[in-house]
C-alpha positions in Angstrom: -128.9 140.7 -163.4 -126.3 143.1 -162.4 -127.7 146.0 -164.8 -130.8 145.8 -163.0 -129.9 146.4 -159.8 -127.5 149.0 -161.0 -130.5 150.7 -162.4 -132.5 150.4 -159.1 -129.5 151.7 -157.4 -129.9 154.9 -159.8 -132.5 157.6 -157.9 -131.5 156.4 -154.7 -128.0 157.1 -154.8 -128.7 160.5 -156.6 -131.1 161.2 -153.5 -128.2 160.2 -151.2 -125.5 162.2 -153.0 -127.6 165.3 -153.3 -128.6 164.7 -149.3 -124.6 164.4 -148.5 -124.0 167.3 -151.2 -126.6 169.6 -149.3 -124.9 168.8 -146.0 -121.3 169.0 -147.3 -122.3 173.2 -148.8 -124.0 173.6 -145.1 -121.4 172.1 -142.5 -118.1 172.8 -145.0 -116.4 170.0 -143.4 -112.8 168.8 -144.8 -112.8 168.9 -148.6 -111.9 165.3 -149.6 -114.9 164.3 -148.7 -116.5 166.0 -151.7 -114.6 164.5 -153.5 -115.1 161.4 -152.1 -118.6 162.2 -152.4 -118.9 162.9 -156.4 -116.1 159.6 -157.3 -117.4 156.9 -155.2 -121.0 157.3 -155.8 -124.2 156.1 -153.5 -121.4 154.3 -151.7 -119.0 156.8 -150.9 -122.3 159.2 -150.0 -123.6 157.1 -147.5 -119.8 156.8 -146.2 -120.7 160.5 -145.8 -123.6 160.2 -144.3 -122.6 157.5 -141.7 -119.2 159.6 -140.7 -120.7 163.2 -140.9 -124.3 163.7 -141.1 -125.4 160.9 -138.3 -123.3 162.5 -135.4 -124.5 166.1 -136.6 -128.1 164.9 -135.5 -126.9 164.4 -131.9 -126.2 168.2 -131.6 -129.7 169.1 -133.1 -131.8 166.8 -130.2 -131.8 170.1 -128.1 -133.4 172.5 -130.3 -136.1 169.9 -130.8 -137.1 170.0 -126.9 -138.9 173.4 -126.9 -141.5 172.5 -123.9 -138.8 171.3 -121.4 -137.0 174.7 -122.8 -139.8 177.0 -121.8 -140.6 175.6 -118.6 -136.9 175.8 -117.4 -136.8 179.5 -119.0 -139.9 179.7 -116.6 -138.4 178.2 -113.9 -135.3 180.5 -114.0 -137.0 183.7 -114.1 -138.6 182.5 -111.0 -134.6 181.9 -109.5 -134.0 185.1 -110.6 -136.8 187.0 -108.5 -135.0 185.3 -105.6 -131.6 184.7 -105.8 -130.4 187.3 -108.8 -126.7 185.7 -109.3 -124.4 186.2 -112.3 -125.1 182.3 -113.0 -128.4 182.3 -113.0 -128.6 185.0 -115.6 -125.8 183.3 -117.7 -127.9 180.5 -117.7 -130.9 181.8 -118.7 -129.3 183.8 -121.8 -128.0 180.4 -122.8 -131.7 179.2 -122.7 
């Protein structure tokens, strides 16, 4: 019994540690985690992927609002007709 779910274990945790692999080479976090990566396996990738990976996608939910982006971009250009401050225009390059 415990061969076969070893086996079924195989692609996914070769999916998982070339996922945490691929994020390790991108981000270049601390190196121990490569190496916990490559010893421990599926388990020590999805480790990875629960300390590392998961928190990363919190930064990426504002590139993913591009409507509510434009409008405000919109909106400020408007301000700026109006009311041409320093912080209106620093806000607008951070748009």
């Amino acid at each position: 019994m415990i061969p076969m779910l070893s086996h079924g274990f195989t692609w996914w945790g070769m999916l998982l540690q070339g996922v945490a692999i691929l994020h390790f080479i991108r981000r270049r976090p601390d190196t121990y985690w490569l190496y916990i990566i490559i010893i421990a396996g599926w388990l020590g990738a999805l480790v990875y992927i629960g300390a590392e990976v998961i928190p990363d996608l919190g930064l990426m939910q504002g590139s993913f609002q591009a409507f509510p982006r434009r409008r405000r971009i919109r909106e400020l250009q408007a301000l700026i007709l109006d009311n041409p401050s320093a912080g209106n225009y620093e806000e607008l390059a951070g748009l």
